[in-house]
N, CA, C and O atoms as a GROMACS GRO file, in nm:
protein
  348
    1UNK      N    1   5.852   9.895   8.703
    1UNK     CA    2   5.954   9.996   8.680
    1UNK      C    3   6.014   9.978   8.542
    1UNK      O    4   5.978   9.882   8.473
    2UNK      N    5   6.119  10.078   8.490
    2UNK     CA    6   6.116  10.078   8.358
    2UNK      C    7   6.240  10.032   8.370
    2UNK      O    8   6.282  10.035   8.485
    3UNK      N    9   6.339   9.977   8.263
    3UNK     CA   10   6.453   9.928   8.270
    3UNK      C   11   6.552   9.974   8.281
    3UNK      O   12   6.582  10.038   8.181
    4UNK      N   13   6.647   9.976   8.382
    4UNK     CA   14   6.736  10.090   8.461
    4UNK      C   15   6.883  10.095   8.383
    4UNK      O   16   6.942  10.005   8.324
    5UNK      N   17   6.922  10.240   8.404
    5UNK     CA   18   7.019  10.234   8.325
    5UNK      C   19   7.109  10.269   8.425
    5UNK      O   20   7.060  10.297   8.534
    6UNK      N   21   7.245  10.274   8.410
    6UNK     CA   22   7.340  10.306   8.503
    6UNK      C   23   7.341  10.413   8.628
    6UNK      O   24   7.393  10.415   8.739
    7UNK      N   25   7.259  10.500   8.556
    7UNK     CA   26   7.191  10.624   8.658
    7UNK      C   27   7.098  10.604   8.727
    7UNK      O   28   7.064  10.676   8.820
    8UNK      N   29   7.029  10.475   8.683
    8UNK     CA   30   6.917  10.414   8.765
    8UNK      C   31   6.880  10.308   8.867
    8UNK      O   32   6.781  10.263   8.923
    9UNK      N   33   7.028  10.292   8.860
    9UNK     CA   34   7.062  10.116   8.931
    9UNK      C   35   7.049  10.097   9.110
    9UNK      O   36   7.088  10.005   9.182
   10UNK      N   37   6.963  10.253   9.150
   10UNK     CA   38   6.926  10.232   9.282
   10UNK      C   39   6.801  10.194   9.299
   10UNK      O   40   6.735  10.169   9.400
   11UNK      N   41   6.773  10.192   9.168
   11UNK     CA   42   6.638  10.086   9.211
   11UNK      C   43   6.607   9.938   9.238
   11UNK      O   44   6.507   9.892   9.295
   12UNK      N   45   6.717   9.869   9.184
   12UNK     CA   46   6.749   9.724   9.258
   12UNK      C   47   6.761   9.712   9.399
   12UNK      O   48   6.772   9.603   9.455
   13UNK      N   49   6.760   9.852   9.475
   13UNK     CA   50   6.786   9.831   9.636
   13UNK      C   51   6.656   9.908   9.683
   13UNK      O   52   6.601   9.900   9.793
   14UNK      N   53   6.632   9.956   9.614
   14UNK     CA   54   6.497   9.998   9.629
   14UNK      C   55   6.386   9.922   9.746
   14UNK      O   56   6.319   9.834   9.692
   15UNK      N   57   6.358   9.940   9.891
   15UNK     CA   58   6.260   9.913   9.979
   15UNK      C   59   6.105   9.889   9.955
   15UNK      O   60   6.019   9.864  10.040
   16UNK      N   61   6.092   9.904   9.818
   16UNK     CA   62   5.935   9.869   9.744
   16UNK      C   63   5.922   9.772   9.659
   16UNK      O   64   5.821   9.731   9.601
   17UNK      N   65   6.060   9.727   9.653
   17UNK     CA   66   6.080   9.613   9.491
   17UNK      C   67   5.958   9.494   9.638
   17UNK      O   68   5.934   9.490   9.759
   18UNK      N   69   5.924   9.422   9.509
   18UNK     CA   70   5.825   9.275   9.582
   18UNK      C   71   5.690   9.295   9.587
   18UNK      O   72   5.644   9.391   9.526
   19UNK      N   73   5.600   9.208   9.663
   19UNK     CA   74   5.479   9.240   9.730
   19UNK      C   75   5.371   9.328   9.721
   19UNK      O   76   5.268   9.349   9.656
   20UNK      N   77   5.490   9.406   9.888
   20UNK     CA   78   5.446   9.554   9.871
   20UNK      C   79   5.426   9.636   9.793
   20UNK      O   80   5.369   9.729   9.852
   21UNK      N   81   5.444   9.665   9.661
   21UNK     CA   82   5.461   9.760   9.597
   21UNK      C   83   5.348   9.789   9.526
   21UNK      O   84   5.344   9.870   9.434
   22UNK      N   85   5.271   9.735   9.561
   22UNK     CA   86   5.118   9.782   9.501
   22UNK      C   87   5.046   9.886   9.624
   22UNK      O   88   4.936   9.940   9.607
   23UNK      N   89   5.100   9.896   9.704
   23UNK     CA   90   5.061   9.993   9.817
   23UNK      C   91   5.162  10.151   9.760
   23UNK      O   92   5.165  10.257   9.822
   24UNK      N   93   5.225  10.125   9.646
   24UNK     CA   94   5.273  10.237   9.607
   24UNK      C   95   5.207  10.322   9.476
   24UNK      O   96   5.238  10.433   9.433
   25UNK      N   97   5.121  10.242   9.435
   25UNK     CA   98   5.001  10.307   9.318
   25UNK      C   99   4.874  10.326   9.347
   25UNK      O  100   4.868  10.314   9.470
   26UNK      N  101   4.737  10.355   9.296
   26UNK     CA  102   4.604  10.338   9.342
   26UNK      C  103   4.597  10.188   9.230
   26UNK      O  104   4.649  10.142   9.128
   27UNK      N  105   4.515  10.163   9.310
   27UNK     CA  106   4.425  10.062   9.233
   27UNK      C  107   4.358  10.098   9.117
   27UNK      O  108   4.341  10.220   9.106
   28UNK      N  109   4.308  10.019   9.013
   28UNK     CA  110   4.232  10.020   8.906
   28UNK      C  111   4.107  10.059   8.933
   28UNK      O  112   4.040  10.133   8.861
   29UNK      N  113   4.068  10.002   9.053
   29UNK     CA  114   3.904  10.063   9.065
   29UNK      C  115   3.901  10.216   9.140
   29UNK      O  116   3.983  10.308   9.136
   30UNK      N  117   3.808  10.206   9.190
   30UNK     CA  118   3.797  10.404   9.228
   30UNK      C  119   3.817  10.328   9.393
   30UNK      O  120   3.780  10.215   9.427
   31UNK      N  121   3.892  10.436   9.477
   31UNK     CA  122   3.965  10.444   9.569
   31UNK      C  123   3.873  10.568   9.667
   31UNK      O  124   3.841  10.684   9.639
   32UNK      N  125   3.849  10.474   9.807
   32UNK     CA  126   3.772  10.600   9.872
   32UNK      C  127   3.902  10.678   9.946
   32UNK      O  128   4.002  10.629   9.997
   33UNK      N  129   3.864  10.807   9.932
   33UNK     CA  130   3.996  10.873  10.050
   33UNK      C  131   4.021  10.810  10.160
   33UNK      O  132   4.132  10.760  10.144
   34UNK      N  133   3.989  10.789  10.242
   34UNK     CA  134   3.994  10.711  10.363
   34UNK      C  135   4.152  10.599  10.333
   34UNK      O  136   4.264  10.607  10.384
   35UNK      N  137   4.101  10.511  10.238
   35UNK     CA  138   4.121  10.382  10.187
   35UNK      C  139   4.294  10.418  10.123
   35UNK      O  140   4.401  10.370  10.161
   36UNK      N  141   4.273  10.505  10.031
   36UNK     CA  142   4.370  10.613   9.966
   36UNK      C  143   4.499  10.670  10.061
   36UNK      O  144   4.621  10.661  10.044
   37UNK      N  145   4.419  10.735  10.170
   37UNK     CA  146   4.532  10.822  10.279
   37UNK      C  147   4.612  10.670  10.326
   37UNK      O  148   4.734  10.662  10.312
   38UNK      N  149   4.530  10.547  10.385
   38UNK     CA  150   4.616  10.450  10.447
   38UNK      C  151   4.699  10.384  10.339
   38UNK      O  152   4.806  10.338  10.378
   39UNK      N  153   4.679  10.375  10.251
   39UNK     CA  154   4.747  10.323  10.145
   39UNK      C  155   4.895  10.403  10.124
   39UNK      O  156   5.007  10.351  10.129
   40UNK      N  157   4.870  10.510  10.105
   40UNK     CA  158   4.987  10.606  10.130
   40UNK      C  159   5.091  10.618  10.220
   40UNK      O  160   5.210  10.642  10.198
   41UNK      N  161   5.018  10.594  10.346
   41UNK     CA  162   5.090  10.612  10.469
   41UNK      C  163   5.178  10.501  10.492
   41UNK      O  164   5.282  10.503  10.559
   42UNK      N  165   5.098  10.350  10.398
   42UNK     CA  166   5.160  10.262  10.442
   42UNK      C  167   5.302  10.218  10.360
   42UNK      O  168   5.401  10.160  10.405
   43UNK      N  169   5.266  10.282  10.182
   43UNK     CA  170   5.387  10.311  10.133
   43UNK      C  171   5.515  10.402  10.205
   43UNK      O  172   5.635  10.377  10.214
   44UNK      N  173   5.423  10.539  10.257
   44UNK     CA  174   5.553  10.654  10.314
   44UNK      C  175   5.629  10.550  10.395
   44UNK      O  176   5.752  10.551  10.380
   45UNK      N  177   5.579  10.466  10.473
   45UNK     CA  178   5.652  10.422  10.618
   45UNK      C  179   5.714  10.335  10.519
   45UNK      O  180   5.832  10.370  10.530
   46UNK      N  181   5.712  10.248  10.433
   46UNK     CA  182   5.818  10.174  10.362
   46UNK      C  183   5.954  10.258  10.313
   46UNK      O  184   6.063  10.202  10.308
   47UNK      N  185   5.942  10.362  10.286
   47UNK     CA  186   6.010  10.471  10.206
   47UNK      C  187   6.037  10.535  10.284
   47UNK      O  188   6.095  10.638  10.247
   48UNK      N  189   6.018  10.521  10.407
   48UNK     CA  190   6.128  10.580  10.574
   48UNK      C  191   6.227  10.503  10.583
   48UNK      O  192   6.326  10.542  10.645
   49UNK      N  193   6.224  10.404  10.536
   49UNK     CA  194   6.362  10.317  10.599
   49UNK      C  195   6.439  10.312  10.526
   49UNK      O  196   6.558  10.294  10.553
   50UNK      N  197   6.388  10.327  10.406
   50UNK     CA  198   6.465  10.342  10.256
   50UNK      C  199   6.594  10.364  10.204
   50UNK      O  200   6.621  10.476  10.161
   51UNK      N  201   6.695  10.259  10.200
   51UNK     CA  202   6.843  10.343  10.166
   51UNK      C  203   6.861  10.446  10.034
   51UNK      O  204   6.944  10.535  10.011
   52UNK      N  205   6.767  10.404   9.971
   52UNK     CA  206   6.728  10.491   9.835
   52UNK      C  207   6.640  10.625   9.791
   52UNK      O  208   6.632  10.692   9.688
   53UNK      N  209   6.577  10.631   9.928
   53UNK     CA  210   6.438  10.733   9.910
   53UNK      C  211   6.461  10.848   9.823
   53UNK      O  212   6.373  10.886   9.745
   54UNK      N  213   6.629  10.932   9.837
   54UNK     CA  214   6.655  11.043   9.761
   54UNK      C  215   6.643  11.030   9.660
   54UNK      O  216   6.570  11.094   9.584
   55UNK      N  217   6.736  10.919   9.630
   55UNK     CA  218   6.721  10.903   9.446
   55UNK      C  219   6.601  10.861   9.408
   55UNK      O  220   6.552  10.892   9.299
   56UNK      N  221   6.556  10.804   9.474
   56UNK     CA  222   6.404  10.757   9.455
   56UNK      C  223   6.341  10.902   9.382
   56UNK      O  224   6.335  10.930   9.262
   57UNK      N  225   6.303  10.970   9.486
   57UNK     CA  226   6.228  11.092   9.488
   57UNK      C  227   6.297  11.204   9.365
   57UNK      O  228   6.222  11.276   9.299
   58UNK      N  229   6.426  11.203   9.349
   58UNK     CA  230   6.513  11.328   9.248
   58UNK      C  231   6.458  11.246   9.151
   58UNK      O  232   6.428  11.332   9.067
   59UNK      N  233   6.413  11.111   9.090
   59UNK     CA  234   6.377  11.044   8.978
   59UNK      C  235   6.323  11.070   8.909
   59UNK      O  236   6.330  11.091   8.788
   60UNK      N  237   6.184  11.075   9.066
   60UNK     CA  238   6.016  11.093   9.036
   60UNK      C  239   5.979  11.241   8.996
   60UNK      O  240   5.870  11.278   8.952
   61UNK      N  241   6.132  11.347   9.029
   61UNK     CA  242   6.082  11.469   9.003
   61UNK      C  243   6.131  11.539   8.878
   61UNK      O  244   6.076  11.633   8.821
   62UNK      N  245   6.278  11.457   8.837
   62UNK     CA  246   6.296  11.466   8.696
   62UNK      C  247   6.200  11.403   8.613
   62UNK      O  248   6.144  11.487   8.543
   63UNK      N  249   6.171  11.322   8.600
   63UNK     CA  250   6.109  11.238   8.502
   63UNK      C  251   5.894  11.314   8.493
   63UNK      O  252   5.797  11.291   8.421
   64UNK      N  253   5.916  11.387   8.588
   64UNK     CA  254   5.778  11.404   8.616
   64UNK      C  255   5.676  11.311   8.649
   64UNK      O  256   5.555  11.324   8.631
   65UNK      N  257   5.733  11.223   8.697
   65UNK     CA  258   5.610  11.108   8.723
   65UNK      C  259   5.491  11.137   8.772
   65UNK      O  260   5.498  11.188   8.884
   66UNK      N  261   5.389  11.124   8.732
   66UNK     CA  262   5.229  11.111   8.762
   66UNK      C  263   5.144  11.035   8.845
   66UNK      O  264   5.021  11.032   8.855
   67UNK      N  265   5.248  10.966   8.911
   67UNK     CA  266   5.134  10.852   8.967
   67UNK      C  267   5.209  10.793   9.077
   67UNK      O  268   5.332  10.783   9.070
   68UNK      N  269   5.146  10.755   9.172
   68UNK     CA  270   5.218  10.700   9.278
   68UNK      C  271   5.309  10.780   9.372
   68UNK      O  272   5.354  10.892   9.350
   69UNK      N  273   5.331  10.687   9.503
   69UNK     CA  274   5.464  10.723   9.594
   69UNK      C  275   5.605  10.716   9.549
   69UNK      O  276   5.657  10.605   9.546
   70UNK      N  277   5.660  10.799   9.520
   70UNK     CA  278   5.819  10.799   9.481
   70UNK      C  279   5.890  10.900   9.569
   70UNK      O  280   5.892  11.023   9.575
   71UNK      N  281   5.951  10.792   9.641
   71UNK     CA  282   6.078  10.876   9.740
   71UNK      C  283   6.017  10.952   9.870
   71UNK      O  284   6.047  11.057   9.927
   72UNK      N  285   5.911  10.847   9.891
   72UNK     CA  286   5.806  10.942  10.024
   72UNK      C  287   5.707  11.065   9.981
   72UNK      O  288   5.667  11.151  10.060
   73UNK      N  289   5.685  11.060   9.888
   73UNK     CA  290   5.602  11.192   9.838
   73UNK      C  291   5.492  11.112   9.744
   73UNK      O  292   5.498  11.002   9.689
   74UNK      N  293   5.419  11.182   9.749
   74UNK     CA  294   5.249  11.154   9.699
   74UNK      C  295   5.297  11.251   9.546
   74UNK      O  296   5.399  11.318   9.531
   75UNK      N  297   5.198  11.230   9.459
   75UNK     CA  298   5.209  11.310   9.297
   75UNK      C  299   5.203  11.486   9.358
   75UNK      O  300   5.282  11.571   9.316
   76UNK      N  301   5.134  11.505   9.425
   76UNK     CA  302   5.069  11.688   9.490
   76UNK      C  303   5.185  11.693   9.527
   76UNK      O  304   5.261  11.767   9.465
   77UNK      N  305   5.233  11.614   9.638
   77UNK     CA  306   5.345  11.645   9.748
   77UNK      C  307   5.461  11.686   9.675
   77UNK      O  308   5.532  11.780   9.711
   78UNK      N  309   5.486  11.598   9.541
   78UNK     CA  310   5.601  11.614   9.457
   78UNK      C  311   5.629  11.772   9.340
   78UNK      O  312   5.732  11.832   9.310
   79UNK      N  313   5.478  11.792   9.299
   79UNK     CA  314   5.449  11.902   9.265
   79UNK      C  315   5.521  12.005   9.348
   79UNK      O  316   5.625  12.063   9.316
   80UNK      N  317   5.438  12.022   9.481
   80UNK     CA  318   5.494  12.128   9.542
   80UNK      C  319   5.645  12.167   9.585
   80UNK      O  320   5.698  12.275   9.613
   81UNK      N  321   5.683  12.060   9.581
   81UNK     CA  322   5.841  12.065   9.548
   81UNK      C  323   5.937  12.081   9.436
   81UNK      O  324   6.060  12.081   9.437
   82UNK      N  325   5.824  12.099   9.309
   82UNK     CA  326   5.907  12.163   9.184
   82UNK      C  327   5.863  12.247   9.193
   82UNK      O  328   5.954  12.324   9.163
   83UNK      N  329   5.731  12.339   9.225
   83UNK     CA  330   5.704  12.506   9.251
   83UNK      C  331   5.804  12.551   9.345
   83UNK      O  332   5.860  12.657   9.318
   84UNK      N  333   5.836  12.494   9.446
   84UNK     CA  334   5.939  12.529   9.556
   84UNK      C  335   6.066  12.585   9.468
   84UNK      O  336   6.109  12.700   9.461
   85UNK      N  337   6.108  12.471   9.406
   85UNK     CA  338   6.245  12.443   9.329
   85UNK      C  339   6.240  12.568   9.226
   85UNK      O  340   6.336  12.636   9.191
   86UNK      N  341   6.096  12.582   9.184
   86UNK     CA  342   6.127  12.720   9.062
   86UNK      C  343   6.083  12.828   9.106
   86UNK      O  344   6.082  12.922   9.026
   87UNK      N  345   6.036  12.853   9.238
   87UNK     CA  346   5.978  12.995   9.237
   87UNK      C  347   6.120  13.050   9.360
   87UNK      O  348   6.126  13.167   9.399
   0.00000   0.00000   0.00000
């Protein structure tokens, strides 16, 4: 993560900081769907319990992030929620 500024400081409580948090990107090598969907699912369910998930997610959708689970949403999932937001 990038270095948080006062507006950002819910990411220290953040439910992905540690370990886990490589279940919140793809891997470097090529990723079969299968492999991909559980990977996801297993981030979403981290990011269910989440005291942060909103800000999490309003972050990932200002900033446009590209990659990864942010705030329970997949990169598509997040998309369709700024077409939502502008149409």
């Amino acid at each position: 993560m990038q270095t948080r500024t006062l507006g950002e400081a819910w990411q220290a409580r953040a439910a992905c900081r540690g370990p886990q948090s490589a279940v919140f990107f793809p891997p470097t090598h090529a990723e079969r769907k299968e492999d991909k969907i559980e990977r996801e699912n297993r981030a979403k369910d981290i990011c269910a319990s989440c005291v942060v998930q909103q800000d999490c997610l309003e972050y990932a959708i200002r900033i446009r992030e590209p990659h990864g689970i942010w705030g329970g949403l997949n990169e598509n999932e997040r998309k369709q929620v700024l077409q939502r937001r502008a149409g």
